[in-house]
C-alpha positions as CSV (number, residue, x, y, z in Angstrom):
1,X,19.9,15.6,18.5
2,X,17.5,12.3,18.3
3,X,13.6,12.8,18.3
4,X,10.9,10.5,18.5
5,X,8.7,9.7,15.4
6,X,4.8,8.0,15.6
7,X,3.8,6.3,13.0
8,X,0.3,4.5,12.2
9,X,-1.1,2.7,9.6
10,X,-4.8,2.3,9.6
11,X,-5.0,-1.2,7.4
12,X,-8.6,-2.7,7.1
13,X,-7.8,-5.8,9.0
14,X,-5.2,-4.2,11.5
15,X,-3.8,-0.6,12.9
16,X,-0.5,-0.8,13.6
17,X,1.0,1.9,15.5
18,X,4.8,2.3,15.7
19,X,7.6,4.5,18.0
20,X,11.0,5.2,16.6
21,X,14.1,7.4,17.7
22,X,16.0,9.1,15.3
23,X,19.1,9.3,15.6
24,X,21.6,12.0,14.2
25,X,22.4,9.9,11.6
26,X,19.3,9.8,10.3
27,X,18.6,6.0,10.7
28,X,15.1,5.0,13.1
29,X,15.6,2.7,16.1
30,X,12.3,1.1,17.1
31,X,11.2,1.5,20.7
32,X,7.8,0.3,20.9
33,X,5.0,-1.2,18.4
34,X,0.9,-1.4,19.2
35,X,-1.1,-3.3,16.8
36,X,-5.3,-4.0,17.4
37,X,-8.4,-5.0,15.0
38,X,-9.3,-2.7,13.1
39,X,-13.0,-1.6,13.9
40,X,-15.1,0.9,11.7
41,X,-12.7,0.5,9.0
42,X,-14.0,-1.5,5.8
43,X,-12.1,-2.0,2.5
44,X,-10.0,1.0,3.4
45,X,-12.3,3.3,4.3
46,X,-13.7,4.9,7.8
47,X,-16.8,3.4,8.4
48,X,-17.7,4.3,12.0
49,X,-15.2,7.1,13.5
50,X,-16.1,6.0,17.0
51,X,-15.1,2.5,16.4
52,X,-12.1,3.6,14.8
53,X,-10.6,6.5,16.7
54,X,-10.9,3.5,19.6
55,X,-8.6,1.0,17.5
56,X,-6.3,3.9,17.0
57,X,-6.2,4.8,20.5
58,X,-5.7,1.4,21.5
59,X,-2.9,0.8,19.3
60,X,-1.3,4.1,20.1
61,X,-1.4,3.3,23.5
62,X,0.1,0.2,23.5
63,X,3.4,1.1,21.7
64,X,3.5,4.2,24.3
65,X,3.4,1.7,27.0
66,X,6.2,-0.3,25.4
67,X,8.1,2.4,24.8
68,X,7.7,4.8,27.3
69,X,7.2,7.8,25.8
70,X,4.5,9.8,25.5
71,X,4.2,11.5,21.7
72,X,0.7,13.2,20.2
73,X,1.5,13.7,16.8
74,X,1.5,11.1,14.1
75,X,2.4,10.3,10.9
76,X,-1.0,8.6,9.2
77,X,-1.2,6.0,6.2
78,X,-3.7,7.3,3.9
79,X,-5.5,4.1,2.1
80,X,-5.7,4.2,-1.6
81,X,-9.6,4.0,-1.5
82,X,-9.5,7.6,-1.2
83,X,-6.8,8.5,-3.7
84,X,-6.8,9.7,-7.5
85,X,-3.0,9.4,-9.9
86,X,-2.6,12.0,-12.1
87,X,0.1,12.8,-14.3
88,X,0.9,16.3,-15.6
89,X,4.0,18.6,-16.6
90,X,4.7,22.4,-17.0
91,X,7.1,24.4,-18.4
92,X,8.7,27.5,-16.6
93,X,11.5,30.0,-18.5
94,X,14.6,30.9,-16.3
95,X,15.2,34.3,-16.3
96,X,18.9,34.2,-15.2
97,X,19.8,31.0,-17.0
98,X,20.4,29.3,-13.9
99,X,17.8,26.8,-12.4
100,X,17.5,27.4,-8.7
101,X,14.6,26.4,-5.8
102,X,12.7,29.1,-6.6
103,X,12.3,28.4,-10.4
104,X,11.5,24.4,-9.1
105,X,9.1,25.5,-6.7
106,X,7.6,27.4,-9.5
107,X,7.7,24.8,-12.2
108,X,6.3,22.3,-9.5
109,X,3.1,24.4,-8.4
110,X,2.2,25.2,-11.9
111,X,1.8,21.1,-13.3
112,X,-0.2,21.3,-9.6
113,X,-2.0,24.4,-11.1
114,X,-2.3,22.7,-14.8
115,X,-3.7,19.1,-13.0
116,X,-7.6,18.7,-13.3
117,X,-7.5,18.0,-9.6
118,X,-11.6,17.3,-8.8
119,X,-13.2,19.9,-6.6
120,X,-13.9,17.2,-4.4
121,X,-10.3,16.0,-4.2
122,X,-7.3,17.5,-2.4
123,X,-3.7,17.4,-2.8
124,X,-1.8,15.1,-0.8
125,X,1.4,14.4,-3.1
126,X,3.0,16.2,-5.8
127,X,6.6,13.9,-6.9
128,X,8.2,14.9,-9.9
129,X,9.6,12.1,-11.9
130,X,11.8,13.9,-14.8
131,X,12.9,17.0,-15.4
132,X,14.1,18.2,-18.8
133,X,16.3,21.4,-19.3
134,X,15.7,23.6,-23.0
135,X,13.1,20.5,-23.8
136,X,15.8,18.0,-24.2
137,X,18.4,17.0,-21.9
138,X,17.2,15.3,-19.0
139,X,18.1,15.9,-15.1
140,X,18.0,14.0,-12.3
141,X,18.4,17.3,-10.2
142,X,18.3,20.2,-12.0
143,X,19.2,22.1,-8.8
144,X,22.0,24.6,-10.2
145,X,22.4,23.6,-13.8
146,X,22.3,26.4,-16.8
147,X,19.3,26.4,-19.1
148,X,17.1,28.9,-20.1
149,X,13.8,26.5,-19.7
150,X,12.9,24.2,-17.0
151,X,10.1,21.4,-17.7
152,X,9.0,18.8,-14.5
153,X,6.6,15.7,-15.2
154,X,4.6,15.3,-12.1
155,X,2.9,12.4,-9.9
156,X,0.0,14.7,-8.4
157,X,-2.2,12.1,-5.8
158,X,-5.2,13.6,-4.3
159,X,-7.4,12.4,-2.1
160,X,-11.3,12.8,-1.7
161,X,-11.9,15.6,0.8
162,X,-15.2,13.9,2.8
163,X,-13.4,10.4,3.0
164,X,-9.6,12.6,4.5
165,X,-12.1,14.6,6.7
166,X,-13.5,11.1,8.1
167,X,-9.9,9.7,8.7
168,X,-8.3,13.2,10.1
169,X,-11.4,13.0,12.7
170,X,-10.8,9.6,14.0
171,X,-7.3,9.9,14.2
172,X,-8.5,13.7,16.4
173,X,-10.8,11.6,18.7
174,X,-8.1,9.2,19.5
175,X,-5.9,12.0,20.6
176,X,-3.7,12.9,18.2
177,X,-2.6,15.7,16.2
178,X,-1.5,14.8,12.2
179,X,2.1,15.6,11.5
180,X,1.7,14.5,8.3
181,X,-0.3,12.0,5.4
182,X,1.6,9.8,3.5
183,X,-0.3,7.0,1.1
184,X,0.1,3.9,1.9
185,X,1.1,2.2,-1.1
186,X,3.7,5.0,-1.2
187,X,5.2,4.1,2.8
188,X,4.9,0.6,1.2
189,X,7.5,0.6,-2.0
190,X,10.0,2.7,0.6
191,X,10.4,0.0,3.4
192,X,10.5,-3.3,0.6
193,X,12.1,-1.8,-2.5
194,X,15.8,-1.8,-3.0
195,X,17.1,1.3,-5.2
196,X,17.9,-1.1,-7.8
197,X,14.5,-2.1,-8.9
198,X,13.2,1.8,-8.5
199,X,16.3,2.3,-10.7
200,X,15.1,-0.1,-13.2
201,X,11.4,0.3,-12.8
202,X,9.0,-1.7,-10.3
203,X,5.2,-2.5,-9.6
204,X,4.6,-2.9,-6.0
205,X,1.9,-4.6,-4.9
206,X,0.9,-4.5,-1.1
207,X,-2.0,-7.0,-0.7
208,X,-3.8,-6.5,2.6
209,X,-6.6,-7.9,4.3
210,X,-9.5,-6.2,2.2
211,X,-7.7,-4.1,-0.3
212,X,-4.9,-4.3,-2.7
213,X,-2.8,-1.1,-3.1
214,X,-0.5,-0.9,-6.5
215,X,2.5,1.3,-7.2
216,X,4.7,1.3,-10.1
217,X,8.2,3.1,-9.9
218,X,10.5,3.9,-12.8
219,X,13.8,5.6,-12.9
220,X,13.4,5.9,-9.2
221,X,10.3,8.2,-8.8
222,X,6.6,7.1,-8.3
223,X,4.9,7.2,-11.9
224,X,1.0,5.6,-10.7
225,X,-1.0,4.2,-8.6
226,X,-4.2,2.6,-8.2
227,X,-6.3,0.6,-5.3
228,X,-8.4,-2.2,-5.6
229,X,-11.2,-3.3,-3.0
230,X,-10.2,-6.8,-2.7
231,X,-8.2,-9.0,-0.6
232,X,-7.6,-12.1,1.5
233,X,-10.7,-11.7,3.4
234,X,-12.5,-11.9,0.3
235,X,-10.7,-15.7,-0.3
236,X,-11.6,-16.5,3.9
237,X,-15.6,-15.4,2.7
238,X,-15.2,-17.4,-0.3
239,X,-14.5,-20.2,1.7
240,X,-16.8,-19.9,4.0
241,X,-19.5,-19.5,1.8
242,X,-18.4,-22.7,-0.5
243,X,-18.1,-25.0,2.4
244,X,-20.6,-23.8,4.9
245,X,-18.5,-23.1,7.0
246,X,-17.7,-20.3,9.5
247,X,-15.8,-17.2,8.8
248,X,-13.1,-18.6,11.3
249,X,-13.1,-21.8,10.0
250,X,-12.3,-21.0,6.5
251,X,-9.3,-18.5,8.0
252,X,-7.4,-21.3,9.5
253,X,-8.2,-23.8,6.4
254,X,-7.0,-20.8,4.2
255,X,-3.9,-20.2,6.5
256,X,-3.3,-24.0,7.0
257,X,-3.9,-25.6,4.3
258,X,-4.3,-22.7,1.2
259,X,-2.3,-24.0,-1.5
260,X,-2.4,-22.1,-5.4
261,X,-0.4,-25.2,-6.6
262,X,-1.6,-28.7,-5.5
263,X,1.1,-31.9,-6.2
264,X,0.2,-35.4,-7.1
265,X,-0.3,-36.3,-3.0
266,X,-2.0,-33.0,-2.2
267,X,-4.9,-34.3,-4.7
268,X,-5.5,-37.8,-3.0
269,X,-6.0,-35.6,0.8
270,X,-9.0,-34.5,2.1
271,X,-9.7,-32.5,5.3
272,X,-12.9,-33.0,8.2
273,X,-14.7,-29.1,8.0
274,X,-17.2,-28.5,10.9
275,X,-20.1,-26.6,9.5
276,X,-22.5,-24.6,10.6
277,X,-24.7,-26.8,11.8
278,X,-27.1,-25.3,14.5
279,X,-27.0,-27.5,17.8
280,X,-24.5,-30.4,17.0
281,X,-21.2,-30.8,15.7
282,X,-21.4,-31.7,12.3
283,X,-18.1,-32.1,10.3
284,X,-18.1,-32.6,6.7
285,X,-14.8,-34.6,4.2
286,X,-13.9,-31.8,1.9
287,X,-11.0,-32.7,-1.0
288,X,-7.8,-30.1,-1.4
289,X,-8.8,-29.7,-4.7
290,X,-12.3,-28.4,-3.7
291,X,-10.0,-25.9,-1.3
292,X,-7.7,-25.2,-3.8
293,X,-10.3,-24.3,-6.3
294,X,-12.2,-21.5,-4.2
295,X,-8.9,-20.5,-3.4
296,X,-7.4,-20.1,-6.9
297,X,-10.4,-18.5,-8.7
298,X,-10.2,-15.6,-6.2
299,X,-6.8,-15.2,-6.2
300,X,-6.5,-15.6,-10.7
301,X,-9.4,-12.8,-10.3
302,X,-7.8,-10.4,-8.3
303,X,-4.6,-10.6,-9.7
304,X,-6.0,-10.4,-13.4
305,X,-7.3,-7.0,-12.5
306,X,-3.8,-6.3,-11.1
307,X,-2.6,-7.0,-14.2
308,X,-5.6,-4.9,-15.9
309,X,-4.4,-1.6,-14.2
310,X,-0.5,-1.9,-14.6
311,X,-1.8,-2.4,-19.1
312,X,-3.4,1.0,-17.6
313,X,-0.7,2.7,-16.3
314,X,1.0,2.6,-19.7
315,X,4.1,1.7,-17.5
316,X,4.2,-2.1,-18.2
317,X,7.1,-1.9,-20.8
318,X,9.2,0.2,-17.9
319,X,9.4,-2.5,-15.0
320,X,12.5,-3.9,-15.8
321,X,12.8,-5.2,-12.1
322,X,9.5,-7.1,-12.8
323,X,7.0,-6.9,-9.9
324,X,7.0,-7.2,-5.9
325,X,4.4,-8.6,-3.7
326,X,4.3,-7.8,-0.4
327,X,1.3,-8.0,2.5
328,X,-0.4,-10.7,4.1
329,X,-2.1,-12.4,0.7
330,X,1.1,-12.3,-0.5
331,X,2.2,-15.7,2.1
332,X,0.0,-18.0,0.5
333,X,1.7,-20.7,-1.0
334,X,2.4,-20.7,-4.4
335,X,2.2,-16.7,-5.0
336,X,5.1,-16.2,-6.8
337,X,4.7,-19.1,-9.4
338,X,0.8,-18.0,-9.7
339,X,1.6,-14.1,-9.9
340,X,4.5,-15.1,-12.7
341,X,2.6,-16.8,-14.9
342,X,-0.2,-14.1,-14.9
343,X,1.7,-11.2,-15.3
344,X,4.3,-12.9,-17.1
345,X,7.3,-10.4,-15.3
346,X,9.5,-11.8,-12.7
347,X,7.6,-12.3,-9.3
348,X,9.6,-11.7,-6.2
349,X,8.0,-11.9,-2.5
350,X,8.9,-9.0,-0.5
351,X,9.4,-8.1,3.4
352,X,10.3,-4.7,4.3
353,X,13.8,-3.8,4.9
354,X,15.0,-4.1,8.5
355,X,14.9,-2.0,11.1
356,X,17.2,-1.8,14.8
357,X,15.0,-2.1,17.4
């Protein structure tokens, strides 16, 4: 028997809200998408609930319309501005030599137990990422094997418990009922990772409109993540800023002509900027390499911090599969060469995987 599935992701620049039947074999078919400016929302975070629950509403509504159904509970993207990675493991003895679900369920709530999880903070994922039977072999799925001692390594994320009460309102005021949380770097690596590169160990990078959200995978489970309050908006303000110019103005030059790598031709062009002048229209000959320039000191600085956090992660060494970029930031020209020689991994430019519908 099929059912129907909402899902919305409540970005910083965008919500996107999303319908999809599921079949009996599992797979989603798509049967109607909403997407609307995100208002109250700011570098991830709920800013006005009014404004927001609105967006969501509006977004919601649309892909109903599309799709014709009517659905009030929702599966919510949780922005890493909120979150906290922990790592932690535990050690539980099998009294029957046999490890079933109720000695995993045990070994799993006691690394949740054994976590310094803030009082502030609440749980939102606990994935385990190796499990070792009698301290030395290792299991993929320990589910039935003999051992006398079962030991999990846990990926505990939790999330501040004012900034999830802030989100869980808005999405209440739009008229929906949370069927569950998932983070968003998290719903990111599952739609644009292959099983491959979580096999041999990834960093996915979704870089958004105000925020970048980082995940690293190895040996197929998520090992960290981390958020950082910066993205392409901040290069469209840059912009701006550098060549008086309005906000809107720098998006389209960023869009149109933002280029990390400038050839021999691109150097000799320049480009007329109106700026804001009050009264007349006043344009202004700007070079590419002026453009390029803003462009590329904001884009070196974010992803140097990028790079920062992976050394951080102590996970650099175990992303065989290099790194993934994915999001809108990710489009402008030149990414992958830029990102490559930064993080000095192979750079690959990702779009999720598709789905029917």
């Amino acid at each position: 028997m099929s059912r129907i599935i909402l899902g919305v992701d409540i970005g910083s620049t965008k919500i996107c809200a999303i319908i999809a039947e599921i079949k009996d074999d599992g797979i989603p078919h798509i049967v109607g998408t909403g997407i609307h400016k995100a208002e109250g929302v700011k570098k991830g975070s709920i800013t006005n609930i009014e404004q927001a629950s609105m967006s969501i509403r509006n977004a919601v509504n649309d892909a109903k319309m599309v799709s014709g159904e009517q659905i009030d509970k929702a599966i919510i993207s949780l922005s890493g501005a909120y979150t906290k990675s922990i790592r932690e493991s535990a050690i539980v003895n099998a009294p029957h030599n046999e490890i079933g679900l109720k000695e995993i369920h045990r070994v799993m709530q006691t690394a949740i137990y054994n976590a310094a999880i803030p009082e502030d903070h609440v749980l939102i994922h606990a994935l385990p990422y190796e499990f070792r039977l009698d301290g030395q072999s290792y299991a993929e799925d320990p589910m039935g094997m003999s051992a006398s001692r079962l030991e999990a390594f846990v990926h505990i994320v939790t999330a501040k418990k004012t900034a999830l009460e802030n989100l869980k309102r808005a999405v209440r005021e739009a008229g929906l009922e949370i069927e569950n949380i998932v983070l968003s770097s998290y719903a990111s690596s599952i739609a644009v990772l292959s099983d491959e590169e979580k096999e041999l160990g990834v960093a996915c990078i979704d870089m958004g409109g105000q925020t970048c959200d980082l995940m690293v995978y190895s040996g197929y489970s998520m090992r960290y993540c981390d958020f950082l309050s910066v993205g392409s908006h901040n290069v469209t303000i840059d912009l701006a800023t550098a060549l008086n110019a309005h906000p809107n103005t720098a998006e389209e030059i960023k869009i149109e002509f933002g280029k990390l790598i400038l050839n021999e031709e691109d150097k000799t062009k320049s480009i007329n900027v109106p700026m804001m002048a009050t009264g007349k229209n006043t344009t202004k000959l700007v070079s590419m390499e002026i453009i390029h320039a803003v462009i590329f000191a904001r884009v070196e600085e974010t992803l140097k911090l990028l790079e920062k956090s992976i050394e951080k992660s102590g996970l650099k060494d175990k992303i065989g599969a290099g790194i993934t970029l994915t999001g809108g930031m990710a489009n402008l020209d030149g990414m992958q060469e830029c990102a490559s020689s930064i993080f000095r991994k192979p750079v690959r430019i990702s779009r999720p995987i598709a789905v029917d519908g």
